[in-house]
C-alpha positions in Angstrom: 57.2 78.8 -33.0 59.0 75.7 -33.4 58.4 72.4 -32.0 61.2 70.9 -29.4 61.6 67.5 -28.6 59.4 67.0 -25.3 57.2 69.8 -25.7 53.9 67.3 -25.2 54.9 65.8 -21.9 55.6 70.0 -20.6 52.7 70.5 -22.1 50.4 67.5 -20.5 52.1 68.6 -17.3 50.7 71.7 -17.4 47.3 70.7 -18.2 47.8 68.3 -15.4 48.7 70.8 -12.7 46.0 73.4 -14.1 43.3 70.8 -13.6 44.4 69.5 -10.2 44.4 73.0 -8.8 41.0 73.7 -10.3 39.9 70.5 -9.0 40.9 72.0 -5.8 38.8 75.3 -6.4 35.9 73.0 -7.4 36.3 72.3 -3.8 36.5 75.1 -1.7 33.5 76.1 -3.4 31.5 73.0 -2.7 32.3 73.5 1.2 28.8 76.0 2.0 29.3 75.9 5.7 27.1 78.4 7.8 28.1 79.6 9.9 31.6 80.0 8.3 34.7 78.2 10.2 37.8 80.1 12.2 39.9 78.3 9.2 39.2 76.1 6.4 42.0 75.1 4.0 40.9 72.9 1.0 42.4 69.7 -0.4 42.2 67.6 -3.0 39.7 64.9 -3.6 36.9 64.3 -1.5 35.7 61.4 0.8 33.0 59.0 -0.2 30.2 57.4 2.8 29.4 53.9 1.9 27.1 51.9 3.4 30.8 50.2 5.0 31.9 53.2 6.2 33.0 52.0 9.9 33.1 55.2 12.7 35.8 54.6 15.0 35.1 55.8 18.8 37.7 55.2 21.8 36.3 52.6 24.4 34.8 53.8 27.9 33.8 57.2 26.2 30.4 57.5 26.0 30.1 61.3 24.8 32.0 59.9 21.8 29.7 57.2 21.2 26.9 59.4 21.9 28.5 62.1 19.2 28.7 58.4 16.8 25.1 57.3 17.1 23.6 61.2 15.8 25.5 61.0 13.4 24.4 57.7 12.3 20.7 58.4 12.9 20.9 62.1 11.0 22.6 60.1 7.8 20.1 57.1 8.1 16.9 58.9 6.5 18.1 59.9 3.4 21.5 57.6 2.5 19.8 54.1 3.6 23.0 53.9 5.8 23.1 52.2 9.1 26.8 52.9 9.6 28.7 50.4 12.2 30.7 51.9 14.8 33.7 50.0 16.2 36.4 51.0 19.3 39.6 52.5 18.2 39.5 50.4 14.5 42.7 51.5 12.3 39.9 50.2 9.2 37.5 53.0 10.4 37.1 55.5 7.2 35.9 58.3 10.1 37.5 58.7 13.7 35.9 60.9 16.2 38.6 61.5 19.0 38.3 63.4 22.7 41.6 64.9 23.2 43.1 63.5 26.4 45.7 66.9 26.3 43.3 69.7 25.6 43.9 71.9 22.2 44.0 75.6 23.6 43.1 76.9 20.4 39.7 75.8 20.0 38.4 76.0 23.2 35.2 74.4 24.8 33.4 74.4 22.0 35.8 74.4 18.9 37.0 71.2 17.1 39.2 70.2 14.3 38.0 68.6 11.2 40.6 66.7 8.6 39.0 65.5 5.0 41.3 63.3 2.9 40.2 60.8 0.1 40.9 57.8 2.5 39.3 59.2 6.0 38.1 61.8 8.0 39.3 62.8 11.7 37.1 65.1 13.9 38.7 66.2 17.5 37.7 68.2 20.0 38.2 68.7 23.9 34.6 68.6 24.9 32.0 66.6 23.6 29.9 70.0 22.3 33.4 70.3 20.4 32.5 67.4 19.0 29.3 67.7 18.1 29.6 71.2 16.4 32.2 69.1 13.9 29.4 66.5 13.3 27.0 69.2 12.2 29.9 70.6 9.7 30.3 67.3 8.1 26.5 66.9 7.4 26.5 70.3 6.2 29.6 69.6 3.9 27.6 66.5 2.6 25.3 66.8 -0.8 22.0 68.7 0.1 20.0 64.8 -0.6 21.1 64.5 3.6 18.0 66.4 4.7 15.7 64.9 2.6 13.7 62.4 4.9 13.4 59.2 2.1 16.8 57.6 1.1 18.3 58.4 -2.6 19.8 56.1 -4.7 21.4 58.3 -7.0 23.6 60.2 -4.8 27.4 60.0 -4.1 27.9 60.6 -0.4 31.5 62.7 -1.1 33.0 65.1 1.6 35.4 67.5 0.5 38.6 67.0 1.7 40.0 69.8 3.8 41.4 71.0 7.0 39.3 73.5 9.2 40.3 74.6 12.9 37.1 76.0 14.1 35.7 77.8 17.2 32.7 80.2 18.5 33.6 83.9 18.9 30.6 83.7 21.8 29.4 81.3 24.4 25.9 82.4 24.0 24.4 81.7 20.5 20.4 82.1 21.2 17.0 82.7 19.7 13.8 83.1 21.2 10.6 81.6 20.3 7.6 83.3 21.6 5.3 80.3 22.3 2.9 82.2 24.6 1.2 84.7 21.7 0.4 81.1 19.4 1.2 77.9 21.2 3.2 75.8 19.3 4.0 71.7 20.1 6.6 70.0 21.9 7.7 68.0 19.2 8.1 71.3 16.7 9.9 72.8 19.8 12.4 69.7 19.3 11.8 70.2 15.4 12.6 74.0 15.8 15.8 73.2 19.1 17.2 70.2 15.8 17.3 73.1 13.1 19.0 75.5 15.6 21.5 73.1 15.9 22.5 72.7 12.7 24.0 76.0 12.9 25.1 75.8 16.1 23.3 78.0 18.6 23.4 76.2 22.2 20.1 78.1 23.5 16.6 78.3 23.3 14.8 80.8 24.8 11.0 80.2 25.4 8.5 83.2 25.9 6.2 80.7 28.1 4.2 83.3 29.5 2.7 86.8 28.5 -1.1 89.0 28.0 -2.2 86.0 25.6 -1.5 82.8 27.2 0.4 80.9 30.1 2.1 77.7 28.3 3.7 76.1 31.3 2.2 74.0 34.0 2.5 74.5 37.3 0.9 72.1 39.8 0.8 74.2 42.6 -1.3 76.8 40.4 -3.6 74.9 38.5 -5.7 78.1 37.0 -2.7 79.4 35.6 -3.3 76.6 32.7 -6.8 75.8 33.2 -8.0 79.6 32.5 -4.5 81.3 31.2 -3.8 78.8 28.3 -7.1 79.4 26.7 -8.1 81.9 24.9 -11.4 82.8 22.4 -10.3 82.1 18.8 -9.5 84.8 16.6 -8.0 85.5 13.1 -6.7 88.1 11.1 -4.7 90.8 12.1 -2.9 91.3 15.8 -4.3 94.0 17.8 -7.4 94.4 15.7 -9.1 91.3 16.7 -12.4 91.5 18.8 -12.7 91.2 22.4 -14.3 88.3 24.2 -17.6 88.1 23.7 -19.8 87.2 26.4 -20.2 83.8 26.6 -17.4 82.5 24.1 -15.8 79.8 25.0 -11.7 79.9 25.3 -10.8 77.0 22.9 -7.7 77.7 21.6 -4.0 77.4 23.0 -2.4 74.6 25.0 0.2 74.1 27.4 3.2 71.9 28.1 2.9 69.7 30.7 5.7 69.3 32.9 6.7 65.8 31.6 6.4 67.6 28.3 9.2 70.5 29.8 11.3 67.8 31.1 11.5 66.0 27.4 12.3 68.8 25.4 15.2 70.1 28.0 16.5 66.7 27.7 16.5 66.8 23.8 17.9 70.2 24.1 20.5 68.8 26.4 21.3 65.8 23.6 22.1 68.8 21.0 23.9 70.8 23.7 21.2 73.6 24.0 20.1 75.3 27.4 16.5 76.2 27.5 16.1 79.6 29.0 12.8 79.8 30.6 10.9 82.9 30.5 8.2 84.4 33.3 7.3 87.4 32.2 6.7 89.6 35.0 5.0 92.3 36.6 3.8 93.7 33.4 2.6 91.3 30.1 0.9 89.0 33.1 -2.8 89.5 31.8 -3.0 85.3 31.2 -1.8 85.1 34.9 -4.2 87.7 36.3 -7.4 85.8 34.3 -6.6 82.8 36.0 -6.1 84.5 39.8 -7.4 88.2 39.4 -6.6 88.7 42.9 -3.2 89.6 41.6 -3.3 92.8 40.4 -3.9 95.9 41.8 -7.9 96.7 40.4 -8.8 92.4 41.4 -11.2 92.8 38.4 -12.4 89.1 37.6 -14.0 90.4 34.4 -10.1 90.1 32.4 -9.8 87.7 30.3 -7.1 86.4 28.4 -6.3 88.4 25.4 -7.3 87.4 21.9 -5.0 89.9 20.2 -7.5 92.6 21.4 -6.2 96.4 21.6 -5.7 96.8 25.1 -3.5 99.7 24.7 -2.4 102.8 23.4 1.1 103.8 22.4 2.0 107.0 22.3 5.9 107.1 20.6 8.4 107.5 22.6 8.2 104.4 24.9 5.0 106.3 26.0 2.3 103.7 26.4 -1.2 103.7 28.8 -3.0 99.8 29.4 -6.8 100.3 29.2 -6.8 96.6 31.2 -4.7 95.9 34.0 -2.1 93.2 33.1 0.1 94.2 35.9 1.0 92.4 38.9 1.0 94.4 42.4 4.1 94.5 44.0 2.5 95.6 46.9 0.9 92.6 47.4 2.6 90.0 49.8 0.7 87.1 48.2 2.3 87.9 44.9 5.7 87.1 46.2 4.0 84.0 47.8 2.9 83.2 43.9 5.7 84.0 42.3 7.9 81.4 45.1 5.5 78.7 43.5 6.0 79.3 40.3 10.0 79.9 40.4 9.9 76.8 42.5 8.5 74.8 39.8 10.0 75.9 36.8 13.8 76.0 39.0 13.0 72.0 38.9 12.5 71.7 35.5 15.4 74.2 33.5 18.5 73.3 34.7 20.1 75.8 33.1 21.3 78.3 35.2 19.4 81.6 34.3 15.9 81.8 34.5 13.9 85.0 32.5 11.6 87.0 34.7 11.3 89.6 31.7 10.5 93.0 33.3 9.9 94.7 30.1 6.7 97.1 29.2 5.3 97.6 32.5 2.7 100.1 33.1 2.3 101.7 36.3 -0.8 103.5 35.9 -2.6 101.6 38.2 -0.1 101.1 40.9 -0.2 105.3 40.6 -3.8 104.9 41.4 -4.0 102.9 44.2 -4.1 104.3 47.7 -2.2 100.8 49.6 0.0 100.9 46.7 1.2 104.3 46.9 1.5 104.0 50.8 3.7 100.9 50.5 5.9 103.1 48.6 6.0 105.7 50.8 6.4 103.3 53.7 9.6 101.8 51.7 11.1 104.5 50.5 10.6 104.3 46.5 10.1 107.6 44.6 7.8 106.4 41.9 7.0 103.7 39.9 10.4 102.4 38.1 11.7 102.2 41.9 9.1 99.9 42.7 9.0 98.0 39.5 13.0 97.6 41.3 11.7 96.3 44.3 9.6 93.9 42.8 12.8 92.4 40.9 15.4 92.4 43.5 12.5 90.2 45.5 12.4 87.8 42.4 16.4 87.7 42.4 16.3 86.8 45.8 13.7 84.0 44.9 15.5 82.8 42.2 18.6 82.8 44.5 17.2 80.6 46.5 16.9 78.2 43.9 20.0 78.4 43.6 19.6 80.3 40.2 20.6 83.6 38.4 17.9 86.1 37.5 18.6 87.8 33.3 16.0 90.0 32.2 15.0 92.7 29.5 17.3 95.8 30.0 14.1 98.0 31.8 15.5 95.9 35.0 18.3 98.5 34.6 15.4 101.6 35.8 14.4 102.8 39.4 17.9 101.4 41.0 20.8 99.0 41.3 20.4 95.4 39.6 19.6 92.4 41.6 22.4 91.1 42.8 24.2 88.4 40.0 21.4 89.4 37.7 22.2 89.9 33.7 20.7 91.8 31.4 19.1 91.6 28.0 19.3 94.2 25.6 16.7 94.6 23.5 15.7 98.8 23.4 18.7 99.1 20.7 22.4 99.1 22.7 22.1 101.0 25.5 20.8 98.7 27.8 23.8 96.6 27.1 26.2 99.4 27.1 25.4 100.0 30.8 25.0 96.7 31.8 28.4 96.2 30.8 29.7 99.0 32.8 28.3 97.8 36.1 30.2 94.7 35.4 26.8 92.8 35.0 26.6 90.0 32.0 24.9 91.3 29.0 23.2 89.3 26.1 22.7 91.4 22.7 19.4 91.2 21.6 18.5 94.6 20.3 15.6 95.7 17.7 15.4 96.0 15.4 18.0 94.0 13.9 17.7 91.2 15.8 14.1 90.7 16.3 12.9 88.0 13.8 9.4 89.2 13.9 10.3 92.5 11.7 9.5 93.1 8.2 12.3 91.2 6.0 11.2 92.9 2.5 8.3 95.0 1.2 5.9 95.7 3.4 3.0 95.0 0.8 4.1 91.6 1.0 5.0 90.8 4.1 3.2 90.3 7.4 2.4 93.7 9.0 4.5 94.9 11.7 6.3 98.3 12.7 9.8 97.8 11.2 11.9 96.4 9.2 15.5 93.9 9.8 16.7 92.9 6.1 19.3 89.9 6.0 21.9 92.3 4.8 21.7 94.8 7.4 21.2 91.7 10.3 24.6 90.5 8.7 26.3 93.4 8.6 25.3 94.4 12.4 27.8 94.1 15.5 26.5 93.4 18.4 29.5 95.0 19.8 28.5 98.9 19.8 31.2 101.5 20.7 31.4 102.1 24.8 30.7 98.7 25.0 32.9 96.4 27.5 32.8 93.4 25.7 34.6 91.5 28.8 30.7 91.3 29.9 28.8 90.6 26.4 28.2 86.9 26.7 26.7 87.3 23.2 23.5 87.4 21.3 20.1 86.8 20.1 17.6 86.6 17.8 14.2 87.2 19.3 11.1 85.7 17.3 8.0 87.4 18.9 4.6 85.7 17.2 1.9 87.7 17.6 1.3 87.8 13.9 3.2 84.3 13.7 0.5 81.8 13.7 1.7 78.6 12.1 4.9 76.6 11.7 5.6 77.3 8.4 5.4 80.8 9.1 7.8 80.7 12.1 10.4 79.1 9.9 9.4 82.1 7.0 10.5 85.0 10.3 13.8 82.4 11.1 15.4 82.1 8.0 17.5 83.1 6.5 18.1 86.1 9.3 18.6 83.2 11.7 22.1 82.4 9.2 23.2 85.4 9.9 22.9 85.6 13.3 24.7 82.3 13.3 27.8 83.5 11.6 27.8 86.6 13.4 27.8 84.8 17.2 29.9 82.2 16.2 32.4 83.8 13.2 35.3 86.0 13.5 34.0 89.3 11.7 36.8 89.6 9.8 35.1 86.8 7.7 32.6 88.6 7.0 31.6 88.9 3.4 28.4 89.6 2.2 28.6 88.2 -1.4 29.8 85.1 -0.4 27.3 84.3 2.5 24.2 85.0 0.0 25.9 82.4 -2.3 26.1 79.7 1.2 22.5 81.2 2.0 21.3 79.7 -1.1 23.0 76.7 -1.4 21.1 76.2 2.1 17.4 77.0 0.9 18.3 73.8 -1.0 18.9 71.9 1.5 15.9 73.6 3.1 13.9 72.4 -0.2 15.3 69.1 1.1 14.1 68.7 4.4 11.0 70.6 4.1 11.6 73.6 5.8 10.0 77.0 5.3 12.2 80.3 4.3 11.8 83.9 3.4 13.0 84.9 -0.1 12.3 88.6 0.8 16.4 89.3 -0.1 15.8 89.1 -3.7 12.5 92.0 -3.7 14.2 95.4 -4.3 14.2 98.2 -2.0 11.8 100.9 -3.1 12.4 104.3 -2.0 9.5 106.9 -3.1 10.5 110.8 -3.5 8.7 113.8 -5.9 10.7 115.6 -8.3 11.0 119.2 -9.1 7.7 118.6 -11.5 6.1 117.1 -8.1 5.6 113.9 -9.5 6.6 110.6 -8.1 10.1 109.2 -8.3 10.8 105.7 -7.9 13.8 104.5 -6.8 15.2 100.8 -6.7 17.7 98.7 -5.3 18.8 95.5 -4.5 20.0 93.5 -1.4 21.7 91.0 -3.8 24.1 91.6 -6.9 23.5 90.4 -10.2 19.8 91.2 -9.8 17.3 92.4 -13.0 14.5 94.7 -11.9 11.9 94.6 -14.6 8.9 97.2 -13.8 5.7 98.4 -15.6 3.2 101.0 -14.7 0.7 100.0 -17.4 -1.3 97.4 -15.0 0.4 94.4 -17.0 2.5 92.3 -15.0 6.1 92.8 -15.8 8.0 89.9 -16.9 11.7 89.9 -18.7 10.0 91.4 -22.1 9.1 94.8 -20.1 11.3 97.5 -19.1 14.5 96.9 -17.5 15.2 99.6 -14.1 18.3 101.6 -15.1 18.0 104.7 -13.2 15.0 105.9 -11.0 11.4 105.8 -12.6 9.1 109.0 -13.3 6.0 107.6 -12.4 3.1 109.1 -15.4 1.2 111.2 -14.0 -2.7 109.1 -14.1 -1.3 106.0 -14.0 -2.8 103.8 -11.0 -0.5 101.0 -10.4 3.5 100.4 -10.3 4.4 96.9 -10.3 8.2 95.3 -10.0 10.1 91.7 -10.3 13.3 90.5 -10.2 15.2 88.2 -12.5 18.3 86.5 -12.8 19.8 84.9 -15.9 16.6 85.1 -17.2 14.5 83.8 -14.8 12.2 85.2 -12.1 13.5 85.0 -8.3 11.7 87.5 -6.8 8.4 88.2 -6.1 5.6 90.1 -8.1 5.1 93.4 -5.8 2.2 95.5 -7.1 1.9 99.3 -5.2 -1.3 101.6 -5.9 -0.6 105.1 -6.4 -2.1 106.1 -3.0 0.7 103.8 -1.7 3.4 105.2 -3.5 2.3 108.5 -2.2 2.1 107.8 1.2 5.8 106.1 0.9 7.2 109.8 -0.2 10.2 110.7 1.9 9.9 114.2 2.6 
């Protein structure tokens, strides 16, 4: 080939153009946003925070300024940066804007988000708009933002692009069970700060159950004198010992109701509604300890559960209580208690459901009881579900009075027609929602086990004991959408963290994340954005920002899969696989520990006959990211699929 005249400046040209468009790949790969936006273009270049950065927000707007000052105080910690603020200044390097003509495309919620190398404009119609673009530009800065001491050595660059974002649901929840461990006020508002950052808007707290009644109210003073206590106990749920006579009840706690009223206001600040849960008839053993005269048997001998068995389950839904944690809806005085209560906490939630749960009652003792049994023949109800009915339509007619709406879990569906305005929570797989839906009642998704945070997340030799498993890829891959479902009534979903064998913070934040993540993207996502690959490349990039800030997370994705059969010979067949590509599985079934110097899997393993131990790790580019999981033979044979 010959050389023409000119042929270098072609050629610099090219190069040129080759590395501005790979400068704009660099890009779109350093935006990790979870959950992932309606629409994200990238650009070139990025945008760099400086301690003179000015924030420009329109005068007599005090949502804007509001919207100014977190971002300010979420950047301080780890840039150093006290940013200034100034009224509608043309100098301002970022510009939050209200729109005075609303943009129908992005809703109440959505916003639009423009990145250039010389500012950045976030707009929205509502002020949540505009604070779900604030937590998109944190997450678009460098990792160093969570870290709670300043660095130095950073450069505070966004990426310059152009996203139009919205959620696909209004309700974005999870549930913390706070009754089973008690847990603080200010790691509620830790907990309410990291839901925000991927944008849920509610908080459901489990404030009363079997183990322990977490809420005051005034008019009840029992309720947290005798039901927030409990005798302490370690080790495994449902194998604990009973009370012992004589023990003292020193563990638990309570929030007071100054406590309630600043955490719904925090909430508030992040735009999340707290949705309060009362657990009633059934899981009301705390209740009964305090005011025994509750429940149908008035034994004063119940205490409140330590994570005791107290119960048999039979499959099925099948279940028999061997101590009576039932209220009596016989009773007139238990309406006359639950008015207090619902008085109470109607005061302190504004939002505008409250949870009277309905779930797992047991009717055995209402069976039993002769005023019981002639109040339902007196009132027409053929058996127990029709009176468990009774009992809620009284409680929506309470809770109407308060001018609130009564949601609770899908067995509010049994023994008749739903309260009037009440909504339903599915959580026994679809179903519940399926038909709530089809008498035109609001539904929220919350169905085991995929959504229930408390399940198994990898092996079960590793991870804390409980009946099933929900592994990221299969929460990700879940629609909470089933078919039959009218979707008109699906006000969206939820991820239900239930602590019974969750006793510290660290471990609620091991059960939240990463499934949390996906619930986020699938509630506020389109699902045609749904790509598995990509999102465990964005989950990762986030356990560093997690290493950042502190937080706890479960690496359970990178464990294999092991699935146990016999071959023809009868002996054991091992079979693995991964959640995540790109994974080595390196085994032995020698007692050494494997490392990357050990067999690699390639196809499943004929386990020696006499050998006493299998043991498996994964690696990636040479390094190991899982963890060690080591399996006796009498666990590998109990693990045979038939």
């Amino acid at each position: 080939m010959t050389n023409r005249p000119g042929q270098p400046f072609y050629v610099i040209a090219l190069l040129l153009m080759l590395l501005a468009f790979h400068s704009t790949m660099l890009n779109a790969q350093d935006v990790s946003l979870i959950p992932q936006p309606v629409s994200l273009q990238p650009g070139k270049g990025s945008f760099t925070l400086t301690a003179s950065t000015v924030i420009s927000v329109p005068a007599k707007q005090p949502e804007v300024q509001k919207a100014a000052a977190y971002f300010v105080n979420t950047l301080k910690p780890a840039t150093g940066f006290t940013l200034k603020t100034a009224e509608a200044s043309s100098a301002a390097g970022i510009q939050l804007t209200l729109y005075s003509k609303a943009d129908p495309r992005i809703g109440q919620e959505g916003y639009t988000l423009t990145v250039d190398e010389s500012k950045v404009t976030l707009g929205a119609n509502t002020p949540a708009g505009l604070f779900y673009g604030v937590q998109t530009l944190v997450q678009m800065l460098p990792e160093q933002v969570e870290a709670k001491t300043a660095s130095t050595q950073v450069k505070w660059q966004i990426p310059a692009v152009s996203i139009i974002d919205y959620p696909r649901f209004a309700w974005r929840g999870i549930m913390l069970d706070v009754s089973r461990h008690f847990f603080s006020k200010d790691y509620v508002k830790t907990y309410i700060d990291q839901l925000a950052r991927y944008k849920f808007n509610r908080l459901h707290l489990h404030l009363t159950d079997d183990h322990g009644w977490r809420l005051e109210i005034k008019s009840l003073p029992k309720l947290t004198q005798v039901g927030a206590w409990r005798v302490p106990r370690t080790g495994t749920y449902g194998s604990h010992d009973a009370p012992r006579p004589g023990e003292k009840p020193t563990y638990g706690g309570f929030y007071t109701q100054d406590d309630i009223r600043e955490i719904v206001q925090y909430a508030k600040d992040r735009y999340v509604e707290i949705l309060p849960e009362i657990d009633v008839p059934g899981h009301s053993m705390a209740a009964i300890a305090a005011y025994p005269e509750l429940c149908v048997t008035k034994d004063t001998t119940i205490k409140v559960n330590p994570g005791s068995k107290f119960s048999t389950w039979y499959g099925g839904g099948k279940f028999e209580m061997h101590i009576d944690n039932t209220l009596n809806p016989a009773d007139e005085k238990v309406y006359d208690f639950l008015d207090k209560v619902f008085t109470e906490v109607a005061a302190l939630f504004p939002f505008e459901y409250i949870h009277m749960g309905g779930d797992e009652c047991y009717k055995g003792y209402w069976e039993k009881d002769a005023k019981v049994q002639a109040f339902m023949k007196k009132n027409n109800l053929k058996d127990g579900d029709a009176l468990q009915n009774y009992l809620t339509k009284r409680v929506g007619q309470i809770l109407t009075s308060k001018k609130k709406k009564l949601i609770g879990w899908d067995e509010i569906l049994e023994g008749g027609d739903l309260a009037p305005g009440s909504a339903v929570m599915s959580w026994r797989g679809s179903k519940g929602g399926i038909e709530a839906s089809h008498q035109k009642r609001p539904v929220v998704m919350s169905p085991a086990p995929h959504y229930y945070l408390d399940m198994m997340q990898g092996d079960a030799s590793i991870e804390p004991p409980i009946y099933s498993s929900a592994r990221l890829k299969d929460v990700y891959a879940f629609n909470i959408l089933p078919a039959g479902i009218d979707s008109t009534f699906v006000l969206g979903g939820q991820g239900n963290l239930w602590t019974e064998q969750v006793a510290s913070i660290p471990d609620v934040e091991y059960m939240t994340y990463p499934r949390a993540f996906a619930i986020a993207e699938n509630m506020w996502s389109p699902r045609y954005k749904k790509n598995w690959n990509d999102f465990v490349t964005r989950v990762e990039d986030h356990f560093r920002r997690f290493d950042q800030a502190g937080v706890n997370y479960a690496p359970s994705f990178y464990d294999p899969i092991i699935t146990i059969k016999k071959n023809k010979e009868g002996l054991l067949l091992i079979d693995l696989k991964s959640e995540v590509e790109g994974l080595d599985l390196y085994y032995s079934v020698d007692n050494s520990i494997p490392s990357r110097y050990h067999d690699k899997y390639q196809e499943p393993i004929v386990f020696p006959q006499g050998a006493d131990m299998f043991r498996v790790i994964a690696y990636r580019d040479g390094k190991a990211i899982g963890r060690l999981i080591s399996l006796k033979t009498e666990e590998l044979e109990k693990r045979v699929r038939k």
